[in-house]
N, C-alpha and C positions, 0 to 999 in steps of 0.2 A: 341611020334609018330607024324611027320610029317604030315600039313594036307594038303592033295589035292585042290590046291584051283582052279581047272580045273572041278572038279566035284560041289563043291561051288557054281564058276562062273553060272555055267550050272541049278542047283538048283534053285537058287535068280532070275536066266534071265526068265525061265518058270514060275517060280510063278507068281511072278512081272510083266510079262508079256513085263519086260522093254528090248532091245538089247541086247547082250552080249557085246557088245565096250562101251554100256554106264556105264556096271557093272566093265568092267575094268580099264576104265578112271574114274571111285568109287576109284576103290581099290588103286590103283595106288596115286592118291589125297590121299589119309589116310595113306596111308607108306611115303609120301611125309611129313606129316605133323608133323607125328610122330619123321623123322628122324629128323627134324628142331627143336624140342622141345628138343631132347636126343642130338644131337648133334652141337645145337646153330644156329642162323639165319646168321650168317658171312658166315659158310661153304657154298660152292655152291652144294649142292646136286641134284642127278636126281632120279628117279624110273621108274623102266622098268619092264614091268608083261615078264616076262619068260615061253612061252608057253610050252615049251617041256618039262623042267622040273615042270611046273605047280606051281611058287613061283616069289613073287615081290623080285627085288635084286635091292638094294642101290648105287648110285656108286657116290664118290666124283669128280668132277671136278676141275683139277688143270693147270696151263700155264708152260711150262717148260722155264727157263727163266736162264742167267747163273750165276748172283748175285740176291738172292731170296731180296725181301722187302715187302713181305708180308705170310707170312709162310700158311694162311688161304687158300688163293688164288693158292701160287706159289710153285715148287719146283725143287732143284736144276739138273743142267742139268746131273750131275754124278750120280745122288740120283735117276734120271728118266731113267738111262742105267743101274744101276743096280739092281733096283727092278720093273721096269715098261715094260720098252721098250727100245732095246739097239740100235734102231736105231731112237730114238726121240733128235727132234731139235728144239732149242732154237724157242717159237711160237708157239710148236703146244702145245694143249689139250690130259691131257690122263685122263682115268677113272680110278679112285681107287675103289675096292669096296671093298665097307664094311661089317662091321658084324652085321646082325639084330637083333643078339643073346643079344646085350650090351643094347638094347634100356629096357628101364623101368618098371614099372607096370604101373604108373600114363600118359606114352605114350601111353604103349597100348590101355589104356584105352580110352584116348580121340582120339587115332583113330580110334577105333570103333565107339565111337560117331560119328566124321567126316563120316563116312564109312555108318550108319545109317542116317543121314542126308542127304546123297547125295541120297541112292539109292530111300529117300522119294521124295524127291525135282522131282528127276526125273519119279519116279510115275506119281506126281501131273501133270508133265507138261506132259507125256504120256496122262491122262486120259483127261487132259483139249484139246489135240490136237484132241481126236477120239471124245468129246461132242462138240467142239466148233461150228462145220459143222453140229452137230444134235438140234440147236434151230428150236423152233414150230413145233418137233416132238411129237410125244406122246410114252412116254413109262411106263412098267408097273415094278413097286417093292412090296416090302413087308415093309410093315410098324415096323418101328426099337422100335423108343421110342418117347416120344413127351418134349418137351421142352419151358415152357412158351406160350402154345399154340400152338407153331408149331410142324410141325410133321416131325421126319426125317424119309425118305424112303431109304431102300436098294437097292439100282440099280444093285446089284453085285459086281465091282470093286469097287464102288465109295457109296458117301452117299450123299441123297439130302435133300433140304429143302423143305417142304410146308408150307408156311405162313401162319399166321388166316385170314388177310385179301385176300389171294389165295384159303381159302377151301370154297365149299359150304356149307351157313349156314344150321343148323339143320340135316348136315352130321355130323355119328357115326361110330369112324374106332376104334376098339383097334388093342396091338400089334400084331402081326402075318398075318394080314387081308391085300392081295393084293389089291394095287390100281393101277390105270393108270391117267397120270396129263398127262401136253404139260411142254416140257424143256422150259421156258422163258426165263431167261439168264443165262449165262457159263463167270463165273469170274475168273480169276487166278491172285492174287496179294502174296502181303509177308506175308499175315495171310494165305492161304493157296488157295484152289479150295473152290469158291462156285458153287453149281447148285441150281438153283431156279428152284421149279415146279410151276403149278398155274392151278385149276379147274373151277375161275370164267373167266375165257378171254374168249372171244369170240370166238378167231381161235379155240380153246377147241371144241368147240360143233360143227364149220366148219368140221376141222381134221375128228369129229366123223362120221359126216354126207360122208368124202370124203372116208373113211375107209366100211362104208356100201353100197354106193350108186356108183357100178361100173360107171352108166355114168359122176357123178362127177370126180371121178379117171382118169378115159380118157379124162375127159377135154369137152364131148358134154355138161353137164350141168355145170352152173356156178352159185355159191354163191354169187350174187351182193352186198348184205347187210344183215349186222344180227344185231339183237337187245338181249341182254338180261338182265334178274332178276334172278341170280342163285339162284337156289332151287327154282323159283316161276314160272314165263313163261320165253318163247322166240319166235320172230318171228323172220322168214328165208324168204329172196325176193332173188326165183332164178330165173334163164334164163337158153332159151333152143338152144343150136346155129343150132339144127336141126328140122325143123318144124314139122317132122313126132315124136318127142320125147315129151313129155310131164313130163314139169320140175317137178312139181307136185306130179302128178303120181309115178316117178323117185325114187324122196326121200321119198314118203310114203311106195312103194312096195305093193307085194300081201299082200293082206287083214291088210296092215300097219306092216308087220314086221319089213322095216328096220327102221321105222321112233322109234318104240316100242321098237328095240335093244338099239337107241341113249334113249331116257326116261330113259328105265332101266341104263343104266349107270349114267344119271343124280338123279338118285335116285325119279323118278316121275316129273323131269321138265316138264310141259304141253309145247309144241311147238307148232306155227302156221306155215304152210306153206305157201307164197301168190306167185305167178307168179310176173316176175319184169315188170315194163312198164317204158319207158320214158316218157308218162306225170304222171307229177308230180301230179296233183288232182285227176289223178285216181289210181297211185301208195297211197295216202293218203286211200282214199277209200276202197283197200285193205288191206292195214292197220290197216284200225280199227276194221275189222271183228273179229267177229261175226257182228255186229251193221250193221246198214242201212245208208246209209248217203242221207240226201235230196238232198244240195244246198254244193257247195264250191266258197266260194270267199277266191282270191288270192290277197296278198298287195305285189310283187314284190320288194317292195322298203326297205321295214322291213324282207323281206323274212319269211311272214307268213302266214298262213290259215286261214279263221274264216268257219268251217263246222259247217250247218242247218242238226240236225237228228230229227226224230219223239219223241215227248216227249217220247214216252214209248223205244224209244230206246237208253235214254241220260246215266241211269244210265250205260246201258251194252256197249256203246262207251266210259264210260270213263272208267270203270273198277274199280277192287275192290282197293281203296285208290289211285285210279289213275292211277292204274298201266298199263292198253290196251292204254289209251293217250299216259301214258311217252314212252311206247315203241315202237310205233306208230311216233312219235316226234322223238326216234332215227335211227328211220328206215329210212325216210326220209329224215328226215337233217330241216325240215319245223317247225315252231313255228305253237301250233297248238293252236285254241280257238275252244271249243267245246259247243255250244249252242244247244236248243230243238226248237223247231218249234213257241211254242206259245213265249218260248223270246226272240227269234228273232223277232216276231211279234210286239210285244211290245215296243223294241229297234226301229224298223224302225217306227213305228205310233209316237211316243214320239220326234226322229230327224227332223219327215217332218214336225210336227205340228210347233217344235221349229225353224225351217226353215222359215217356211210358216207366223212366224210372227213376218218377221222382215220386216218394211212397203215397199211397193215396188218392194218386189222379184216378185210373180208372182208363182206361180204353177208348170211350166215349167221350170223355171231355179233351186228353189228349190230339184225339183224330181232329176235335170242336177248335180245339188252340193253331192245331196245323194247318186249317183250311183256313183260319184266318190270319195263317202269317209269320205262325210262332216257328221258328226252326231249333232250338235248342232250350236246353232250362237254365242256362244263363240269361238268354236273350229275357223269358219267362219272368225271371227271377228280378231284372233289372225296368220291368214294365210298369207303370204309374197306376196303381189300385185305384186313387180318384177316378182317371179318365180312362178306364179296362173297362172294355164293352164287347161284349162276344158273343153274339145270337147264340142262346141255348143255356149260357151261363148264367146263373142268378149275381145281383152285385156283392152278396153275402159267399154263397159258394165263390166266387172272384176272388175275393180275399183271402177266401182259404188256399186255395191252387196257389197266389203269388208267395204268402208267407210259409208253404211246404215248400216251393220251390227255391226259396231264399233259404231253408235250412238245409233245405241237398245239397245246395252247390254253398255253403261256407261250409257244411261238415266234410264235403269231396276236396273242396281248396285246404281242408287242413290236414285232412291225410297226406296229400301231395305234398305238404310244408313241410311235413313231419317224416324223417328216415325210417327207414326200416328196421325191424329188430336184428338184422344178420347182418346187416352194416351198421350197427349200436356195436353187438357182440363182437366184427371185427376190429372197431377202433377199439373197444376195452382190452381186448387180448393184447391188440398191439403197444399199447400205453402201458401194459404190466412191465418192472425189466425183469432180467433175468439171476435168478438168483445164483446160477453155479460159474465161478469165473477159474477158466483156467490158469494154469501157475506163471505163466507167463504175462497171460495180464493182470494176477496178485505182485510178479514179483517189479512190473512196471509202477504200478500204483504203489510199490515201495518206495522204487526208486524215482516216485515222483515228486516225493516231499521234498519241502522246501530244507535244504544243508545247514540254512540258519537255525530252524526249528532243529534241527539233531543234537548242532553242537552244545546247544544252550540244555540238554537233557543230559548228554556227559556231562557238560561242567556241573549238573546239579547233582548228579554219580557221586564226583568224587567229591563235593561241597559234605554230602552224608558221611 
């Protein structure tokens, strides 16, 4: 029984989801390959899908030529008028075709393979063509099976991967259990299609927020910056391009739904939401909320912070293991130093003091050196007098300060170097000996001499 390969075609094209011309430029490539194997690579064979009748036919290509010299190739012009074409001329091209009845077991075979091969290849590169446009989306599968820690998910057509270091820690999926990740990347090489998922990225939890928060989605509110610690916290700094919207408000919703919808999908991520500002010390300040911040001083130059909180607010600005600073710091972009009031206190009494007494500053230029940075007169001391700039200082008074301060601290590093006189006075005592020796270690140190030396002073006794 003859098989339909019209109904076939049509079969593989809908499953597959692939074109009907890519499944018969398939078929076509596998009777091509086949015939080349049954009937030798010399012969010049073609394949043609025949639609009407619904079957691939073979057809050899030959030159009509009037003395043949190549039998593979050519054949004779009287040979081509009585079996081919009786009005063909030396030049042209006729097709023979063939029987596909003659070809093998071990042909069909591998053209089937061929034929399975292609219509995969072209899967792949269909599936990679409709994901490659959907990176930093979010979509949702069922969890397949897991592999060395990762987790592959069924998307449908296709299968992904989720990585250990893409899932959030202390999340529990087994098999069957829907998840939703963000596509991160869409691979097509010669091992086949990858798709990467990932639950820890950040766009993750933006996406989440754009998917709840209609004025995000329309574009009035904007996500400036996100921080996070999957599975732990995350703060969110948005902005509101319409003064009457409140960014805030926006992505929390009535009585915090939408903000509880994105949690519940992070499995209990706690989220901060802060309003964005262009200044930066007070986008810092927001940041580290919950916490209070006193004082912020800015080093421009290090691009860092050093924020004064209340003692009792230092533990809850830094957070548990640090964690409200680090995220705070990535929110930002700022290095951040987080001190309490009283050590702050302490730091600045210790700098002025060590300021204050290097001979000659004076009170005034001291406090002048601290506001701009100086904390000790080492630090003072090792500053570059060329490039010393200090509102209030002259460049000449400047030189004086650095080169006072360089003689305080090497004449203080040489005190230091240098012992004390009462530990002088005790290694001298103890390096005197002593001059009274009891009789017992005189009469030791007698009898310590050597018996050679004695004998040799008798003998020279009685030599007199």
């Amino acid at each position: 029984m003859a098989v339909d390969l019209n109904r076939v075609i049509e079969q593989v094209s809908k499953e597959k989801g692939i074109d009907r011309t890519i499944v018969i430029n398939a078929v076509e490539e596998m009777m091509h390959s086949a015939a080349r194997r049954t009937f030798g690579p010399e012969r010049n064979i073609e394949s043609r899908y025949n639609n009407d009748i619904g079957e691939i036919e073979l057809f050899e290509i030959k030159t009509v030529v009037e003395r043949v010299a190549n039998p593979a190739s050519e054949v004779d012009l009287d040979e081509a008028h009585d079996k081919y074409d009786p009005d063909a001329q030396p030049g042209d091209e006729i097709l023979i075709k063939l029987d596909t009845a003659t070809m093998g077991r071990i042909a069909a075979q591998a053209a089937k393979q061929n034929l399975i091969q292609h219509i995969r290849d072209a899967e792949r590169k269909q599936i990679y063509n409709e994901f490659k446009d959907r990176k930093s989306e979010i979509v949702s599968g069922i969890v397949q099976r897991f592999e060395r820690k990762n987790m592959i998910v069924n998307l449908g057509r296709t299968e992904a991967i989720l990585p250990e270091k893409e899932q959030i820690p202390h999340e529990r999926y087994r098999q069957g259990d829907r998840i939703r990740a963000l596509i991160l990347d869409v691979d097509l090489s010669e091992k086949g299609l990858s798709i990467v998922l990932s639950r820890t990225a950040n766009l993750f939890l933006m996406k989440l927020f754009e998917q709840e928060v209609p004025e995000i989605y329309e574009g009035i509110v904007e996500i400036r910056q996100c921080a996070r610690e999957p599975g732990g916290r995350a703060k969110v700094a948005v902005y509101s391009k319409d003064s009457d919207v409140d960014p805030v408000g926006a992505c929390v919703g009535m009585k915090g739904t939408r903000v509880q919808a994105v949690v519940q999908e992070l499995r209990g991520e706690k989220i901060d939401i802060v309003p964005w500002t262009d200044d930066q010390a007070e986008l810092v300040c927001r940041a580290l909320a919950p916490a209070k911040v006193s004082k912020v001083i800015i080093d421009e130059d290090e691009h860092a912070m050093e924020v004064i909180v209340p003692d009792d607010q230092l533990s809850l600005a830094i957070g548990k293991r640090g964690q409200n600073v680090r995220l705070a710091h990535r929110l930002s972009g700022w290095k951040l130093d987080v001190r309490s009031d009283s050590e702050a206190e302490e730091e600045a009494r210790t700098a002025r003091a060590s300021l204050n007494a290097i001979p000659g500053i004076g009170d005034i230029n001291a406090e002048l050196l601290y506001q701009w940075g100086f904390r000790s007169a080492e630090q003072l001391a090792d500053a570059n007098e060329n490039n010393f700039e200090v509102e209030g200082i002259s460049p000449e008074r400047a030189r004086q300060v650095i080169h006072a301060a360089r003689e305080w601290v090497g004449r203080k590093r040489a005190e230091q170097a240098r012992p004390s006189d009462a530990e002088n006075g005790a290694e001298a005592t103890n390096a005197v000996p002593n001059p009274s020796l009891e009789v017992s270690d005189a009469s030791s140190a007698i009898n310590a001499v050597d018996p050679g030396e004695s004998r040799t002073d008798a003998e020279d006794a009685e030599a007199e």
